[in-house]
C-alpha positions as CSV (number, residue, x, y, z in Angstrom):
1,X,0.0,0.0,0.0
2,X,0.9,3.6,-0.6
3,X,0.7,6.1,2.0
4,X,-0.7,9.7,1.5
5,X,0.0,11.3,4.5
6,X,-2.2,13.8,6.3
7,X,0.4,16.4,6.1
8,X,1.0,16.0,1.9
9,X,-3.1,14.7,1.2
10,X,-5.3,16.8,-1.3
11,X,-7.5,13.9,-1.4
12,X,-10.2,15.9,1.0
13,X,-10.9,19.3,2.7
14,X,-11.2,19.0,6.5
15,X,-12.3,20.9,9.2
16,X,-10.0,22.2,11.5
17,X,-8.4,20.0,13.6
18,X,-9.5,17.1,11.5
19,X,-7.2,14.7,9.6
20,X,-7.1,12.1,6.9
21,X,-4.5,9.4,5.9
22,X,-5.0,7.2,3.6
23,X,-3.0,3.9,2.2
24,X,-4.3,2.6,-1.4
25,X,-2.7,-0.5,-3.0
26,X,-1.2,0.6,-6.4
27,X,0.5,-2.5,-7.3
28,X,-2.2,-3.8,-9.4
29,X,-4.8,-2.1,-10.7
30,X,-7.2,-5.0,-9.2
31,X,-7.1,-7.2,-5.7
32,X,-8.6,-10.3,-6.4
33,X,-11.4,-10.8,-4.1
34,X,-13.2,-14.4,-4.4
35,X,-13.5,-14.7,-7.9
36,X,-14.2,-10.9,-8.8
37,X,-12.1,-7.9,-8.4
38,X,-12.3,-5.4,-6.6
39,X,-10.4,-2.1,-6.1
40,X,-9.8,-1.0,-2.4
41,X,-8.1,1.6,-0.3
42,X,-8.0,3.1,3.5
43,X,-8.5,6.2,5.2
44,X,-7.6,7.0,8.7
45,X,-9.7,10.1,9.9
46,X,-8.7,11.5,12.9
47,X,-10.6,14.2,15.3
48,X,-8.5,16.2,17.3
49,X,-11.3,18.5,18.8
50,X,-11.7,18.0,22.2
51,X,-14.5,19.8,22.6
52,X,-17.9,18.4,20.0
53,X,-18.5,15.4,18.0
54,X,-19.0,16.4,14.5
55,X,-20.7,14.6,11.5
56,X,-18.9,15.1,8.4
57,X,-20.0,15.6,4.8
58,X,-16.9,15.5,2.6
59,X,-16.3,15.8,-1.4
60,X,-13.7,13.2,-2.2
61,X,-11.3,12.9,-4.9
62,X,-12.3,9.6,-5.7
63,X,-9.9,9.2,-8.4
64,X,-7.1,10.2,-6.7
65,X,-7.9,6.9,-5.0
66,X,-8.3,4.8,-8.2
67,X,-11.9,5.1,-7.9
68,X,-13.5,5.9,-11.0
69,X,-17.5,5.8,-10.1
70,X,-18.3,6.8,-6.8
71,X,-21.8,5.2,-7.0
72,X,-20.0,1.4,-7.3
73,X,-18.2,2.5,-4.0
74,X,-19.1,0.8,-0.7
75,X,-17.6,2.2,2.3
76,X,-16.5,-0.1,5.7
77,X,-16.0,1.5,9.3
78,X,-14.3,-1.4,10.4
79,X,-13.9,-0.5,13.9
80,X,-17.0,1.4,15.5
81,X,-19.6,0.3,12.7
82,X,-21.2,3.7,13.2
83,X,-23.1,4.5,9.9
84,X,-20.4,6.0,7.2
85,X,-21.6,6.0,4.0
86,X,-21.3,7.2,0.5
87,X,-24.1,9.5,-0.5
88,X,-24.5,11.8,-4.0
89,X,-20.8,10.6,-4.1
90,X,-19.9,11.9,-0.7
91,X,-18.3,10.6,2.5
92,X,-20.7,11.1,5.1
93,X,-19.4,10.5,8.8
94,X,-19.9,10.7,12.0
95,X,-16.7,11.0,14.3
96,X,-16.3,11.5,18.1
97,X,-14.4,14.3,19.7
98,X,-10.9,13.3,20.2
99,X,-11.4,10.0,18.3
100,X,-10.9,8.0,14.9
101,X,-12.1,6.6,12.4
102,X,-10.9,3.2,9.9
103,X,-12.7,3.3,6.5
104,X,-12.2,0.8,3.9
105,X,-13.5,1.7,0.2
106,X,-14.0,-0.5,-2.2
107,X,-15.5,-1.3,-5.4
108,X,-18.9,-3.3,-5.6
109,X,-18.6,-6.5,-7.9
110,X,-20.4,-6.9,-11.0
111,X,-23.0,-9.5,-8.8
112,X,-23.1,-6.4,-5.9
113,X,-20.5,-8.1,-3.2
């Protein structure tokens, strides 16, 4: 995976105090996954606002990600399970003060996996 670190990333504009990393594999153009592809990549979101929870609405680059149509895009909070989602082909959030989050995008299959 490559790293895009928060301090170099024009993947997303944050809110202040608010920070993205993100890893994407770009050794293949396709992870195998069962016996369809799929297209995948990470972003670590971090809230460094001790004082509200926030729910975020973010434009993505998508393609800066390998992504080429957001609406095939399914979206993973793979430790709190709180509800992101991709919506009009934007992140939507929610994120604790002083907390993180683990998204994993990826690609739907052609049979919707």
């Amino acid at each position: 995976y490559q790293m895009i670190p928060y301090w170099n990333q024009k993947i997303v504009s944050l809110p202040e105090k608010v920070f993205a990393t993100f890893y994407v594999d770009r050794r293949a153009p396709y992870q195998q996954v069962g016996t369809g592809r799929a297209r995948r990549a990470l972003m670590v979101l971090l809230n460094n606002n001790n004082e509200e929870d926030l729910t975020l609405r973010l434009r993505m680059d998508w393609n800066a990600l390998g992504f080429e149509d957001p609406t095939r895009l399914k979206v993973d909070d793979a430790v709190f399970h709180e509800g992101a989602k991709i919506e009009n082909g934007e992140l939507m959030t929610p994120i604790g003060r002083a907390n993180m989050r683990l998204l994993a995008f990826s690609e739907a299959l052609a049979d919707g996996r």
